[in-house]
N, C-alpha and C positions, 0 to 999 in steps of 0.2 A: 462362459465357455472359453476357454484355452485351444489354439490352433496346435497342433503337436506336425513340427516340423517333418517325422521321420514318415506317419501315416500318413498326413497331407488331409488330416481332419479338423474338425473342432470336437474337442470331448471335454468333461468335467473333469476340473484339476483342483489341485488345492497346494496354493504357495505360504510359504515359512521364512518370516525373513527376522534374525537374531541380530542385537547389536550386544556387544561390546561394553562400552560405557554411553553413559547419557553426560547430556549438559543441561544446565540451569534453568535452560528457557528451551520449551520445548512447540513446534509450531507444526499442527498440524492440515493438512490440505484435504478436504472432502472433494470426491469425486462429484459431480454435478453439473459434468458436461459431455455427453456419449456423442461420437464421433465414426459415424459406420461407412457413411462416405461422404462423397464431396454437395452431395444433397439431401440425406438421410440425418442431419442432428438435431439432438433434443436435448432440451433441461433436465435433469433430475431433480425432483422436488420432493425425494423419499424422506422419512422421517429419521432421522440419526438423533438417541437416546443417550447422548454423549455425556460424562458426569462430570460439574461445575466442581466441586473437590472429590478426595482422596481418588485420583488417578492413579492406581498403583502399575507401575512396568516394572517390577518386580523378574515376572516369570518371563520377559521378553528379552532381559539379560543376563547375560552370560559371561559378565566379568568377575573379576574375584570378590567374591563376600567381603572380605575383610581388611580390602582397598577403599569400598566404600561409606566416608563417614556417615552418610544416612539412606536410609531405603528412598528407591528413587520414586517417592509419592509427591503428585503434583496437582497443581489446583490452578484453576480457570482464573484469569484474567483481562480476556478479551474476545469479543469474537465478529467477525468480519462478514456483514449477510448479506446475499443479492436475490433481488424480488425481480423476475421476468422469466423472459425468454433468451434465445438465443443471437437473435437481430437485435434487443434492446432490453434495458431492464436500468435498476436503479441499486446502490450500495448504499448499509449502513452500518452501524457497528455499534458494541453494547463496549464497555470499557468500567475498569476500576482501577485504583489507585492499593494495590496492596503495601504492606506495613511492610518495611526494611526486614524488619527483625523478626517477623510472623506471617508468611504469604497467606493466612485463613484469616487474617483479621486485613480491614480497609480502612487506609487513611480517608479517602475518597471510597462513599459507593457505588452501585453501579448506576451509569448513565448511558442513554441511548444517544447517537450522535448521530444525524441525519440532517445535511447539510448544516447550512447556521443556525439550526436547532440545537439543543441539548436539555433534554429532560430527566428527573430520574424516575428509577425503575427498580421493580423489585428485583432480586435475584432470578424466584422463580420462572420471570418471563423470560431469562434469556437463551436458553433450549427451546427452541423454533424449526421448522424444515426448511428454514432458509439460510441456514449455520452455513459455512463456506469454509471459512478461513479458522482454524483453534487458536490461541497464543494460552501454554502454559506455563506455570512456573513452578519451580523445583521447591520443595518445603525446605524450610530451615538452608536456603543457599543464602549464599552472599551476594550482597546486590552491588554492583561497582556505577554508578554513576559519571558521565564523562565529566569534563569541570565546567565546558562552558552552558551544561544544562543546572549548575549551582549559583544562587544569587551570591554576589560579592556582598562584601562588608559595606556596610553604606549604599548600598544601591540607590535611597530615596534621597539619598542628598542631592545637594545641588553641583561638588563635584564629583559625583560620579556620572552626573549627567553628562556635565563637560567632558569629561572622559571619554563616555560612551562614543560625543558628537567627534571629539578628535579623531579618536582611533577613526570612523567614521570618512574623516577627509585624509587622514594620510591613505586609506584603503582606494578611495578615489582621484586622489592623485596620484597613485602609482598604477592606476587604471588606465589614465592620462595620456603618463607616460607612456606605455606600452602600445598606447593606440598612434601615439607618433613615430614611434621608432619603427610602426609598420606590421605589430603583430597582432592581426586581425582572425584568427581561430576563431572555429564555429561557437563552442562554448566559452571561450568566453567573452563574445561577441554576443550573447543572447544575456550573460550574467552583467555587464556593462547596461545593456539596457533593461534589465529589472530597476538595476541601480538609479540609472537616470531617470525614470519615471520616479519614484522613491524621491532624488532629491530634487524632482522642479516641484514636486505638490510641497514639498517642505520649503522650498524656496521660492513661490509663486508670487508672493508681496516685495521679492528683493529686484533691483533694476539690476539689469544683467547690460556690464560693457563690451565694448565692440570683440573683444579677443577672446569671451568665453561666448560670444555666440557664435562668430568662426569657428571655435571647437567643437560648440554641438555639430554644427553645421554639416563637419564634418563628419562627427560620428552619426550618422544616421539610424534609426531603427527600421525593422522588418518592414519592408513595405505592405501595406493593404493589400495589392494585389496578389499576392504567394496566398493571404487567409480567404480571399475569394475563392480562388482556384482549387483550392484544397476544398473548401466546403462543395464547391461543385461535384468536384470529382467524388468526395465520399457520397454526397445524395445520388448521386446516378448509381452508382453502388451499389446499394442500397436499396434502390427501387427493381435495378436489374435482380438482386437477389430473391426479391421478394416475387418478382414477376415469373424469374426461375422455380420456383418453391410454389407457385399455386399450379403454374400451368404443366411443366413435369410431369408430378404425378398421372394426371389426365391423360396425358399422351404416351406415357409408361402401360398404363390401361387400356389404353384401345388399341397400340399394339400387341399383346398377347391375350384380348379379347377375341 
C-alpha cells in the first residue's frame, strides 16, 4: 500500500523505475525488514525465486542499443543470508570465484562461508528465503583487479619475505612518529593498535629495551572499561526491548477492550 499524499490515504500503486546504463557488478538489496512503527517490526522470511544466471535487464534499460557492447545479462556470484529475527539473528553467505574471461564458468565453486567454516555446496542450494544481499556480475565484462589483491613475482621467496617485513617496520615507524609529534586521531589510534597487537605476538620471544617500552607505554590501548560499559549498556537494551515488545501489546489490549 502506497500513502498518496494529496487524498491523505493509503491505496494500491505501482512504481516504475528505468535506468540508463548498468555497470559490471550489479548488487541487489532484498527487502526483509518491515518497519510500521517504533514497536510494530518484523522479518520478512518470503520466498524470492531470484535466477543464479542469465539475469537479463534488458527491458529495464533505456540507454542506447548500440552504445552497448553486450546485452546487459548477469549471473550470480554471491549472496549474503540472515537467519532470525529482528532483536537477533545470524549471517552467512554462499560465494564463488568466477572465471575473468567467462562469469558462467568458476575458477572456485560455490562455497558456503559461515563463520570459520567453509564448506562446498552445490549451486542448486543457494536460492534460500534467507537471500538478503545479491552480488551480480555482468557477462563477458572486464574484470580489473586492484594490484595489491595480485601476488608479486617471487612471493614464496625468502626476499620477498624480507620485503614484505621491511615495508612492514618502515609503516610502524612512521606510526611512531606521528604518535610523538602529538597526532592522536580516533582512527588512526584504533589502526596503531591493531598494529601493535600484530607486532608483540610476532615479537613476544624478543627482549624489549627500556625505550621501546617507554613508547608502548605511552601508546596505550582502548581501555577495558569503555568494552564493559558498552556491553552493559547494549544488554539493558536489549532486555528493555524485549520487555517493551511482550508487555505492549497487552496493555494496547486492555485498553480498547
Amino acid at each position: 500500500m502506497w500513502y498518496c499524499p494529496k487524498c491523505q490515504q493509503h491505496r494500491e500503486a505501482s512504481k516504475q523505475l528505468l535506468l540508463w546504463r548498468l555497470l559490471n557488478v550489479l548488487i541487489i538489496q532484498l527487502k526483509r525488514f518491515s518497519f510500521r512503527s517504533f514497536i510494530w517490526r518484523d522479518k520478512i522470511n518470503d520466498m524470492v525465486d531470484f535466477p543464479v544466471r542469465n539475469l537479463d535487464l534488458s527491458k529495464f534499460c533505456i540507454g542506447q542499443k548500440d552504445d552497448m557492447q553486450q546485452p546487459p545479462i548477469y549471473d550470480l556470484y554471491a549472496v549474503i543470508n540472515h537467519y532470525g529475527g529482528m532483536i537477533g539473528g545470524h549471517y552467512t553467505a554462499y560465494a564463488r570465484l568466477p572465471s575473468d574471461k567467462n562469469s558462467q564458468r568458476s575458477d572456485v565453486g560455490w562455497r558456503l562461508f559461515d563463520d570459520s567454516t567453509v564448506t562446498m555446496v552445490e549451486e542448486s542450494h543457494v536460492v534460500t528465503r534467507y537471500a538478503y544481499v545479491l552480488f551480480y556480475r555482468r557477462r563477458n565484462s572486464p574484470v580489473e583487479r586492484p594490484p595489491r589483491f595480485l601476488r608479486p613475482v617471487g612471493a614464496d621467496s625468502p626476499s620477498a619475505a624480507g620485503a614484505t617485513a621491511s615495508q612492514a617496520s618502515l609503516i610502524w615507524r612512521e606510526l611512531e612518529e606521528e604518535e610523538e609529534e602529538g597526532l592522536d586521531e580516533e582512527p588512526r589510534s584504533l589502526f596503531r593498535s591493531v598494529l601493535r597487537r600484530q607486532r608483540n605476538t610476532a615479537e613476544n620471544s624478543r627482549t624489549e629495551g627500556p625505550g621501546r617500552r617507554q613508547r608502548r607505554k605511552r601508546m596505550s590501548d582502548h581501555p577495558d572499561d569503555d568494552c564493559v560499559r558498552y556491553f552493559l549498556l547494549g544488554t539493558l537494551a536489549a532486555v528493555l526491548a524485549v520487555f517493551v515488545n511482550l508487555v505492549y501489546p497487552f496493555l494496547f489490549k486492555a485498553k480498547w477492550s
